[in-house]
N, C-alpha and C positions, 0 to 999 in steps of 0.2 A: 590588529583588531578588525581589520578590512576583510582579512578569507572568516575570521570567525562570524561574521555577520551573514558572507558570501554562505556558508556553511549551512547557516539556520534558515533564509532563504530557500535555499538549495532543496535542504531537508524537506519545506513544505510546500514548493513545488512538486517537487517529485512523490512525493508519497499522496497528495489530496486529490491528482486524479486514479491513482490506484482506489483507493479507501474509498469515492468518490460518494458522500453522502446522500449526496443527491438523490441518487439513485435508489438510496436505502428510504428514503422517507414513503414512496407509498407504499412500502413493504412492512416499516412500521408501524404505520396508520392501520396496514390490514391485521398484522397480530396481534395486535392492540387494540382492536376493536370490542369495544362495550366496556373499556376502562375507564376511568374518570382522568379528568387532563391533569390531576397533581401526579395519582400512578404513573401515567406514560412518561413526564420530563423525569419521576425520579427513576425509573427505569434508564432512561436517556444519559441520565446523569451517571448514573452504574456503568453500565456500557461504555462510554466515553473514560471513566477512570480502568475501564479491564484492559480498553484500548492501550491506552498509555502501558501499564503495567506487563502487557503480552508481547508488547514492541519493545520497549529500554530490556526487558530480560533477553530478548532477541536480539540486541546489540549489543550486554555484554555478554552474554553466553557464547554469540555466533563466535567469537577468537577461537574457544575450547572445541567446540563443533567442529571447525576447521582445520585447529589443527591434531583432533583426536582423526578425522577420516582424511586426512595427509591433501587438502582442496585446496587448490592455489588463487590470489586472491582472484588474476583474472579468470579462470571459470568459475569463480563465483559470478564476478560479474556477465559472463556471457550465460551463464544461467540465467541468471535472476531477471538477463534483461531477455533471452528467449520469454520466457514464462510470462514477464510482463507485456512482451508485443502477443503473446496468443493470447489474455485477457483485451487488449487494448483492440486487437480482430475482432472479438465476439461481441464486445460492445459497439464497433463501427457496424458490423453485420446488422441482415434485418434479425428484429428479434420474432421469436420463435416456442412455441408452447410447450412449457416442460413438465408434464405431469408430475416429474419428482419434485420440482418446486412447490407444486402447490399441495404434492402431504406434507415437506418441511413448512408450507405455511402452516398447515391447520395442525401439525404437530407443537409447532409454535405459540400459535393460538390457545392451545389446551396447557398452557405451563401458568403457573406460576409465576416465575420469574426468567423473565428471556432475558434480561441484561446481560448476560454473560456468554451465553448461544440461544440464539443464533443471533444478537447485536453483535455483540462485540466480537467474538469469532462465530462463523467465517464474514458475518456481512462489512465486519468495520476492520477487523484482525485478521485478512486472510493470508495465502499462499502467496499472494502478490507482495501486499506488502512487509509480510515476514521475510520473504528472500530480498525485497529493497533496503530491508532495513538491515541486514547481514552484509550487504554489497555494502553500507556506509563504513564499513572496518577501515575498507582499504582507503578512506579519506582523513580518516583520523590519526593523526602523529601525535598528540599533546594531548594532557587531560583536558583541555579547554577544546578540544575537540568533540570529545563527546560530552561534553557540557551543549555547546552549541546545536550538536544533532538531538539530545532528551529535547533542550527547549522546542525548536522545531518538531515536533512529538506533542510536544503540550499545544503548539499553536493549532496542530493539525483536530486534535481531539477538541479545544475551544470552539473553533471551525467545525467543526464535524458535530458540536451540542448546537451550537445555536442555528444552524442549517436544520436538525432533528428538530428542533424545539421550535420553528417555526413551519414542520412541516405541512400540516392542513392548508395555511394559508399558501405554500409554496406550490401546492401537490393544484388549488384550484385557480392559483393565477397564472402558472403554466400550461396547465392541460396537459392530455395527452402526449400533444402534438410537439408541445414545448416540452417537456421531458425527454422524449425523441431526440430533439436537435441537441439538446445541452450533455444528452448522454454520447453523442455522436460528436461533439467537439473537443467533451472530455477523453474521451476513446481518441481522439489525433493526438492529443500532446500525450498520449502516457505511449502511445505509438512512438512518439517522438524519443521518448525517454527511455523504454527499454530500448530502441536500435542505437542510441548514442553508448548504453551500454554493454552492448555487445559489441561496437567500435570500440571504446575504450578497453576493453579487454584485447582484442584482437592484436591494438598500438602496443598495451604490456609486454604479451608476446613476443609482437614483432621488432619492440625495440630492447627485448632483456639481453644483456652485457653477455649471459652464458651460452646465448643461442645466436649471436654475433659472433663469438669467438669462436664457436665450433663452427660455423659457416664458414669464417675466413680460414679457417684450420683445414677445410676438406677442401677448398678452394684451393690450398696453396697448396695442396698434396698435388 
């Protein structure tokens, strides 16, 4: 019961600075803007269930994916953890004005209903953590495995409502300033987290049984 706990943990450290909410909430606040505060949380609400829902299909689909395009699990994982240190860079970096950001804001702005995009993909659901949640294959041996990585999923999306659902308040006790550092601290440990798994991949590699045995095979020629 010990790794299954380690597991769920695991799951929502690693994923909640990818997904990093925080971030998302003055982006909420701006496409949401002139909604009534029941509209935004039940939006909020939506989005946090697509979350879940975009992610566990992503965990169990990612087996079929992999092994339809012949991907082994360590370059999965030295993918998944590439992709998430060049996210985990451009969050540490200074930030920088992206005119395409702000027509996806006001494209955003003119919907309807955004729970689904741009909440939940790409701002809650994205590229990040669709490849972290692909890389949790290679930790799952038992059904109570991916039992433990769903719940971790569910903790992340709880986390990720009530973080949204307190944004206004969050967006003007922090400031600016404060937003900055906490996206800059989240941006180190996902830093953290993708280079540990591109080590881990690399250890696969360098310690699989069938690439030891050809080594010592050419060696002993």
């Amino acid at each position: 019961m010990t790794h299954f706990w380690q597991l769920i943990l695991g799951t929502v450290v690693s994923l909640l600075p990818v997904i990093n909410p925080v971030a998302s909430a003055p982006v909420l606040l701006a496409i949401t803007e002139g909604d009534s505060e029941a509209r935004r949380l039940w939006q909020v609400k939506k989005g946090c269930y697509y979350m879940v829902l975009i992610l566990v299909c992503c965990l169990f689909g990612g087996d079929f994916i992999i092994r339809f395009f012949g991907i082994s699990i360590p370059g999965i994982r030295i993918a998944g953890g590439l992709l998430v240190s060049g996210i985990a860079l451009s969050m540490l970096a200074a930030p920088q004005e992206n005119p395409d950001e702000h027509r996806r804001r006001e494209e955003a702005r003119a919907k309807r209903d955004i729970s689904m995009t741009p909440l939940a993909m790409p701002m809650l659901s994205g590229p990040g953590s669709m490849a972290m949640t692909i890389g949790f294959i290679s930790l799952a041996r038992h059904w109570l495995d991916y039992v433990a990585i769903v719940l971790g999923i569910v903790l992340v999306a709880i986390i990720s409502y009530v973080v949204l659902r307190l944004s206004g308040t969050l967006v003007r006790l922090l400031g600016a300033n404060g937003m900055n550092a906490l996206t800059k601290f989240m941006g180190f440990l996902l830093l953290c987290v993708g280079i540990q798994f591109v080590v881990n991949g690399l250890t696969s590699i360098a310690t699989d049984p069938e690439l030891l045995q050809a080594i010592r095979a050419g060696l002993g020629r």
